[in-house]
C-alpha positions in Angstrom: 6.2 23.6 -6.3 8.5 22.4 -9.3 7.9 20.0 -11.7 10.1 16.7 -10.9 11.2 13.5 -12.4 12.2 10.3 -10.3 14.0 7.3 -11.6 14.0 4.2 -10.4 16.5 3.8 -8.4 16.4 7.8 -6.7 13.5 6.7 -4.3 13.7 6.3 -0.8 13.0 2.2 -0.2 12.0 1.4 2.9 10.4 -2.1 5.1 6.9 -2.6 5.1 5.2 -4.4 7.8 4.6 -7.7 5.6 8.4 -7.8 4.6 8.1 -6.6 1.7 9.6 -2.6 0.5 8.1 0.5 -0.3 9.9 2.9 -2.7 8.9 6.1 -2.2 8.3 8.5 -5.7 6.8 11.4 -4.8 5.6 12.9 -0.9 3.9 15.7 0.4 6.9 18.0 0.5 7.2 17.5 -3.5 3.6 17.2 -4.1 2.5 20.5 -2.0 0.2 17.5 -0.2 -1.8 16.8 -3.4 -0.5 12.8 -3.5 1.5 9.9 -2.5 3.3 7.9 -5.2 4.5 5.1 -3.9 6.2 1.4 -5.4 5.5 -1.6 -3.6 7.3 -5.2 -3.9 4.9 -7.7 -2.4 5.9 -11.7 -1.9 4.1 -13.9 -3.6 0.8 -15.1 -1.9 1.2 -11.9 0.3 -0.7 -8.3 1.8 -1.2 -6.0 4.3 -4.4 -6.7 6.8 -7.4 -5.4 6.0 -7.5 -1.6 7.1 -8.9 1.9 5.9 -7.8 4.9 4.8 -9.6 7.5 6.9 -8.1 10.6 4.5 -7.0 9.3 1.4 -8.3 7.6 -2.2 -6.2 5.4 -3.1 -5.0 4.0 -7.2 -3.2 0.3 -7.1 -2.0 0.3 -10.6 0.2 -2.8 -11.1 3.2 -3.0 -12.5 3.6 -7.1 -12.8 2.2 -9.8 -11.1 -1.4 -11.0 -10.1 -3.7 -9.3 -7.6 -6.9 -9.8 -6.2 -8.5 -6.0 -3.8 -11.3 -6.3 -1.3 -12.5 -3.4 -1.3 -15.9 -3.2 1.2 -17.9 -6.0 -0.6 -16.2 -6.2 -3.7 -13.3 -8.7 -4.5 -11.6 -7.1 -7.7 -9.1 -8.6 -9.5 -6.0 -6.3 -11.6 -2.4 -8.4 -13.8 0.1 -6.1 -15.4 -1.1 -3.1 -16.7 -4.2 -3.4 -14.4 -5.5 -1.3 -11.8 -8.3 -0.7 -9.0 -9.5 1.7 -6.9 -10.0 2.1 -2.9 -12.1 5.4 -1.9 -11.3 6.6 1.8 -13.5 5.4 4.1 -13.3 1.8 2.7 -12.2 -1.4 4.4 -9.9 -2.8 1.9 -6.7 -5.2 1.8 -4.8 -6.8 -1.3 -2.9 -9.7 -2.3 -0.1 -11.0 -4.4 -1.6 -14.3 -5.8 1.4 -15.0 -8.4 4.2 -17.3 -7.8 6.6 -14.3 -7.7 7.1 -11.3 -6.2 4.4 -8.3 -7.6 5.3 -4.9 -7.7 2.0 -2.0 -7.3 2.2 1.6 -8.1 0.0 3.2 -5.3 -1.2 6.3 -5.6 -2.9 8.0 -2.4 -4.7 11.7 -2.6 -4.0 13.6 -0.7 -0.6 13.2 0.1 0.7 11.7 3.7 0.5 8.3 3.7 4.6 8.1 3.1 4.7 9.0 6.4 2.9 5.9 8.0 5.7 3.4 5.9 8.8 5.6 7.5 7.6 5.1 10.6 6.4 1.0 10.2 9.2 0.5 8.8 11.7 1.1 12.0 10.1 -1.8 12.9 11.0 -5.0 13.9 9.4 -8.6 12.3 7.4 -10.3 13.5 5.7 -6.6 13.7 3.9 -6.3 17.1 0.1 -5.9 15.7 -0.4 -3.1 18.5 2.1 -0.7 17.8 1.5 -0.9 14.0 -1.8 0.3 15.3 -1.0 3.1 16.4 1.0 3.9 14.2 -2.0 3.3 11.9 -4.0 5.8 14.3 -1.3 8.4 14.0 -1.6 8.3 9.8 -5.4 8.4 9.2 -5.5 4.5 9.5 -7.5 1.9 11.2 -6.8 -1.9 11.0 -9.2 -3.8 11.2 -9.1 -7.8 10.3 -6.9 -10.4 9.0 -5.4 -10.1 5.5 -6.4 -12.2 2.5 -6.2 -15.9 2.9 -5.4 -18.0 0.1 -8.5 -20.1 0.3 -11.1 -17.1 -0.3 -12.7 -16.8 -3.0 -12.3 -14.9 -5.8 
């Protein structure tokens, strides 16, 4: 394994199942499977549906915006320069609750979970829930309710 740098505009981007993009930073081959770094832009008032991370820990650090983590019981909340933290195992889901589109820096140990965003993202919106299940199953991830509403509570 070398040492590497990545700017901003060398990742890979690619869809994510809410519309949004993932930039990929670093993956398994560069990583020799120790992480995941990946950037995600995220429309306001938007998130993934709750799900959980059967291998990996996963790091939300953000980069700008407002967010709000449920994260088993626990409803954290991280602005610019923020962060939280998702152990594997944990029912969790996030959401932008600015005005504008947020960006997260997500960082997942081990590495892998680049894998499940190159294959959600071939396809097509609306995505069909049951295919981004098993897509899910094939990447160490179970979904497993609705994403965050607006109206819950902080």
């Amino acid at each position: 394994m070398k040492p590497f740098a990545v700017q901003a505009s060398d990742g890979v981007r690619l869809s994510t199942p809410i519309k949004g993009s993932a930039v990929v930073l670093a993956d398994t081959l560069q990583t020799n499977g120790s992480l995941t770094v990946l950037e995600l832009e995220i429309a306001a008032y938007d998130g993934p549906a709750a799900h959980t991370h059967l291998r990996e820990d996963e790091v939300w650090y953000v980069l700008d915006g407002d967010f709000r983590f449920k994260a088993g019981d626990e409803m954290l909340r991280a602005t610019t320069g923020g962060m939280a933290f998702g152990p594997r195992g944990v029912p969790h889901a996030f959401q932008n609750i600015g005005d504008t589109v947020g960006r997260l820096l997500i960082i997942t140990t081990p590495s892998g979970l680049e894998r499940f965003f190159e294959q959600a993202g071939k396809l097509s919106h609306p995505v069909d829930p049951e295919e981004l299940a098993a897509i899910g199953r094939a990447n160490w991830l179970e979904f497993g309710g609705p994403p965050l509403a607006v109206s819950d509570p902080l």
